[in-house]
PABA-688980 format. One record per residue (C-alpha): residue in three letters; x, y, z. Coordinates in steps of 0.5 Angstrom, whole numbers, plus 2048, in hexadecimal, padded with zeros to 3 digits. Layout:
N
<pt aa="ALA" x="X" y="Y" z="Z"/>
...
END
This chain:
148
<pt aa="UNK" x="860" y="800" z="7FE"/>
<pt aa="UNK" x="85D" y="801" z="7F7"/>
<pt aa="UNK" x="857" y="804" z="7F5"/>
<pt aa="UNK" x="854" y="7FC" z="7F4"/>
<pt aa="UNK" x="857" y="7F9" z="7FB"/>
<pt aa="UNK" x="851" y="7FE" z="7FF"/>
<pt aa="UNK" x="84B" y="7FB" z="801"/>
<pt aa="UNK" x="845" y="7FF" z="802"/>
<pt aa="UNK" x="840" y="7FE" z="807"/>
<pt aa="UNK" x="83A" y="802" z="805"/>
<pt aa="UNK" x="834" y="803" z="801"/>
<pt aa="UNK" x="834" y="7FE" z="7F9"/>
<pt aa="UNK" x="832" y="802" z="7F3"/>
<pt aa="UNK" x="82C" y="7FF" z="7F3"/>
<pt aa="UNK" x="82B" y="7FF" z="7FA"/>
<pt aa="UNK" x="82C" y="806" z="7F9"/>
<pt aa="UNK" x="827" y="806" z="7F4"/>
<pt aa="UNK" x="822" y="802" z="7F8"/>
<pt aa="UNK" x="822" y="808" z="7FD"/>
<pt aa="UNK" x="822" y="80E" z="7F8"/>
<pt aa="UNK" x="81B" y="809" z="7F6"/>
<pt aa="UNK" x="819" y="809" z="7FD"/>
<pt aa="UNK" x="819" y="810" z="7FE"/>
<pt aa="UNK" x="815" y="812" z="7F6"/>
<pt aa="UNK" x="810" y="80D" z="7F9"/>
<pt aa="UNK" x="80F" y="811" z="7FF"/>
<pt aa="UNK" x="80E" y="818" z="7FC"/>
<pt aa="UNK" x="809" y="815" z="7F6"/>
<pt aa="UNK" x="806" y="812" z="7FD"/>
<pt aa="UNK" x="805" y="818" z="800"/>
<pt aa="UNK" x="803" y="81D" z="7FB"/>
<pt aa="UNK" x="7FE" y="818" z="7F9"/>
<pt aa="UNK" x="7FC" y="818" z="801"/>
<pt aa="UNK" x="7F5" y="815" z="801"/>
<pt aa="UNK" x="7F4" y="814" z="7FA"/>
<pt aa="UNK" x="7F8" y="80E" z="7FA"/>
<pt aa="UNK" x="7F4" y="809" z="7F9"/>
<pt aa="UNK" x="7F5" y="801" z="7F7"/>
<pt aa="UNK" x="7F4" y="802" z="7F0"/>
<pt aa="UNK" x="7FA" y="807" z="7EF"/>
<pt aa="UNK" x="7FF" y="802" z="7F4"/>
<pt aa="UNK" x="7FD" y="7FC" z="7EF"/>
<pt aa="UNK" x="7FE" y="7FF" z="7E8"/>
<pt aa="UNK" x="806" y="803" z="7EB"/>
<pt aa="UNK" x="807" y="7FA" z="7EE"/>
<pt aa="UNK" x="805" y="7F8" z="7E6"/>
<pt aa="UNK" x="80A" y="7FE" z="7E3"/>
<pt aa="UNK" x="80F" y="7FC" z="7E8"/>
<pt aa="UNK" x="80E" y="7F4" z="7E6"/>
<pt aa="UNK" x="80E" y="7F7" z="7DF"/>
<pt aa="UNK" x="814" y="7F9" z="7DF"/>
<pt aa="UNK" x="818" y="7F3" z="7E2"/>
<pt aa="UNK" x="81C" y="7EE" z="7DD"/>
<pt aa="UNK" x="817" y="7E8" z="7DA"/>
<pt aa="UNK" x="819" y="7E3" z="7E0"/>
<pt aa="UNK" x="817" y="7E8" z="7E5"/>
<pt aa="UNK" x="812" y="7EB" z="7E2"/>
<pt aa="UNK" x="80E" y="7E3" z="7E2"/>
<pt aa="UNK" x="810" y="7E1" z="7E9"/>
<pt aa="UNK" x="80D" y="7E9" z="7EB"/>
<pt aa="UNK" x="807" y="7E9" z="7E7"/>
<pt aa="UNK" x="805" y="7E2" z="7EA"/>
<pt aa="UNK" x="806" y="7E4" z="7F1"/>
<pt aa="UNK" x="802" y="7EA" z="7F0"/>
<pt aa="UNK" x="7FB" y="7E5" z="7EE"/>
<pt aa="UNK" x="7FD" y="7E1" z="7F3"/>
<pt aa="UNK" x="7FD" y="7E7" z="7F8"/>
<pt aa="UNK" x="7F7" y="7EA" z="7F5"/>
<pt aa="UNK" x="7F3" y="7E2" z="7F6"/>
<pt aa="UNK" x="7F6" y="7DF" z="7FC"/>
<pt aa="UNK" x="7F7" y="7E7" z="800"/>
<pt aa="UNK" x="7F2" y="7EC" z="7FD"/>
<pt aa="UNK" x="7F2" y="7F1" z="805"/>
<pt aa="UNK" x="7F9" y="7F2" z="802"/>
<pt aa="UNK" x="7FA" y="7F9" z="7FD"/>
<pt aa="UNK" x="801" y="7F9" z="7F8"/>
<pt aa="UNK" x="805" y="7FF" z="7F8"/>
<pt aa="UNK" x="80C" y="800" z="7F7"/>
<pt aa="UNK" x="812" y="7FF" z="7FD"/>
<pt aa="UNK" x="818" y="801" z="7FB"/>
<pt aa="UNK" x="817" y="800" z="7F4"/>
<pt aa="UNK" x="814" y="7F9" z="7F4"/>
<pt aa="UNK" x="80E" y="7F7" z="7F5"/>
<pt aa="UNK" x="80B" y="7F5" z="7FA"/>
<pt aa="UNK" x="803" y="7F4" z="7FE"/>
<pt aa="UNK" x="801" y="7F7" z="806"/>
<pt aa="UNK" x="7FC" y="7F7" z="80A"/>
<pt aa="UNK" x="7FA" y="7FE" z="80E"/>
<pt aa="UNK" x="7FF" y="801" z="809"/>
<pt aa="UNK" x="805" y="7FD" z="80C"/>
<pt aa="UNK" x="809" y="7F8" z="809"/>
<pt aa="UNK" x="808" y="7F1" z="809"/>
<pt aa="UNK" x="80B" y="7EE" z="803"/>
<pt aa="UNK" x="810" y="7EF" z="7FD"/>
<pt aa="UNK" x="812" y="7ED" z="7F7"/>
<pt aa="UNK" x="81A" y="7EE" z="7F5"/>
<pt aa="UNK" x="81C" y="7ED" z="7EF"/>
<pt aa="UNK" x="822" y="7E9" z="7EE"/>
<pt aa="UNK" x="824" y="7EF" z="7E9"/>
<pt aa="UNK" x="822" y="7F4" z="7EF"/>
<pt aa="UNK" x="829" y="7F3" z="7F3"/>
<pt aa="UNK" x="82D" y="7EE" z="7EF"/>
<pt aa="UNK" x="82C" y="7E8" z="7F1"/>
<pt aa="UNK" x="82B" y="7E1" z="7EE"/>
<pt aa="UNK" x="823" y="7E0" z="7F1"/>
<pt aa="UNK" x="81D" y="7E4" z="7F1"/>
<pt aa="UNK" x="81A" y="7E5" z="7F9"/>
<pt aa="UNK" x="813" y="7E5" z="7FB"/>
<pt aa="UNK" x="815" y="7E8" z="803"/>
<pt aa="UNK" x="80F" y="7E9" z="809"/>
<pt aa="UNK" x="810" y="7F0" z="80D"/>
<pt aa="UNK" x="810" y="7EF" z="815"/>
<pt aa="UNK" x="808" y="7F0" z="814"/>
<pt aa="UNK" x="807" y="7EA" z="811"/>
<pt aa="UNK" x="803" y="7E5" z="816"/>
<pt aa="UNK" x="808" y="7DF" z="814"/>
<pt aa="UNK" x="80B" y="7DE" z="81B"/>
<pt aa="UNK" x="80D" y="7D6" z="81C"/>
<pt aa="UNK" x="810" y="7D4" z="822"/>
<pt aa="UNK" x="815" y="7D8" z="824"/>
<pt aa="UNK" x="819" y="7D8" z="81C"/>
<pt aa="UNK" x="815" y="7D9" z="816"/>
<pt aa="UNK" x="818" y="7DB" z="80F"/>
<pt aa="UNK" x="815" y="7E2" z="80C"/>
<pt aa="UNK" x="819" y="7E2" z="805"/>
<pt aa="UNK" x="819" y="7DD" z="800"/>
<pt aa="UNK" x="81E" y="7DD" z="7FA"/>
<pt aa="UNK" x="81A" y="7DB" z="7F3"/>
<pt aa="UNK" x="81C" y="7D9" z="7ED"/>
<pt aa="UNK" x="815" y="7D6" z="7EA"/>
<pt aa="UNK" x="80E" y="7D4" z="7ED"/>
<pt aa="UNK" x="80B" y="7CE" z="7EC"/>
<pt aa="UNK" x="804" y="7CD" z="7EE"/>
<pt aa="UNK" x="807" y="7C9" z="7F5"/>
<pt aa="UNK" x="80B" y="7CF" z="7F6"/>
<pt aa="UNK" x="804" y="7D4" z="7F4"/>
<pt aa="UNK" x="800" y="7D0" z="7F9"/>
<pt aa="UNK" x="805" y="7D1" z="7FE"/>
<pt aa="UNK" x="806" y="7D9" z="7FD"/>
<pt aa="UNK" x="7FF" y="7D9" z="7FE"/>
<pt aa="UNK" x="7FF" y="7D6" z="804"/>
<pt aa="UNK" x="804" y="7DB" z="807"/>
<pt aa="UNK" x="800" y="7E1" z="805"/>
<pt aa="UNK" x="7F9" y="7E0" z="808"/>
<pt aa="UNK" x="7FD" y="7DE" z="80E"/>
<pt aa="UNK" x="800" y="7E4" z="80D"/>
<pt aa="UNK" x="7FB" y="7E8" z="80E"/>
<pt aa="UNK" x="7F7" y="7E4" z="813"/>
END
């Protein structure tokens, strides 16, 4: 057996990455400790957007000015290298650029926080790839539900 017949199981690269950020993101946190504050998340969430390729950059920068409007309880910060919107310092959604793990549509995610629960079966990650206004309408639904 050859070197490209092996499959390997672990981590990727860039999931790798995602947890070296997590762990930055960690330390950054704690030697701020009480000092961190809305403002300090923010502007770390708007380099991050910053940094993404224009596609994403766009689908990012729209999603936090509907987060800001519809969810304004939510605080941004940085989850494993994305940006992403709690309450009480816990998670309730994320964007994940298409560009993050290399796939072929940007995400908007929703953490087990989140107070979407339909039924016995709810989605909790949508793929995106532009926001209409319909699309806009609907994510703005999500997150005050969200947060309800």
């Amino acid at each position: 057996m050859n070197a490209a017949d092996k499959t390997y199981d672990g981590f990727t690269d860039e999931e790798r990455d995602a947890m070296k950020e997590r762990a930055k993101e960690l330390k950054a946190s704690a030697r701020r400790g009480t000092r961190s504050s809305k403002a300090d998340g923010e502007s770390e969430v708007l380099a991050k957007i910053a940094e993404m390729p224009e596609a994403d950059r766009a689908l990012a920068e729209r999603l936090h000015s509907l987060v800001k409007a519809a969810a304004p309880a939510l605080s941004p910060k940085l989850w494993y290298g994305m940006p992403a919107y709690a309450k009480a310092g816990k998670v309730v959604c994320f964007f994940q650029s298409a560009q993050k793990f290399k796939t072929r549509y940007a995400t908007l995610g929703f953490s087990d926080q989140a107070a979407l629960d339909e039924d016995t079966m709810w989605p909790t990650a949508y793929a995106l790839t532009r926001l209409t206004p319909t699309d806009e309408e609907r994510i703005s639904t999500l997150l005050k539900k969200a947060v309800s």
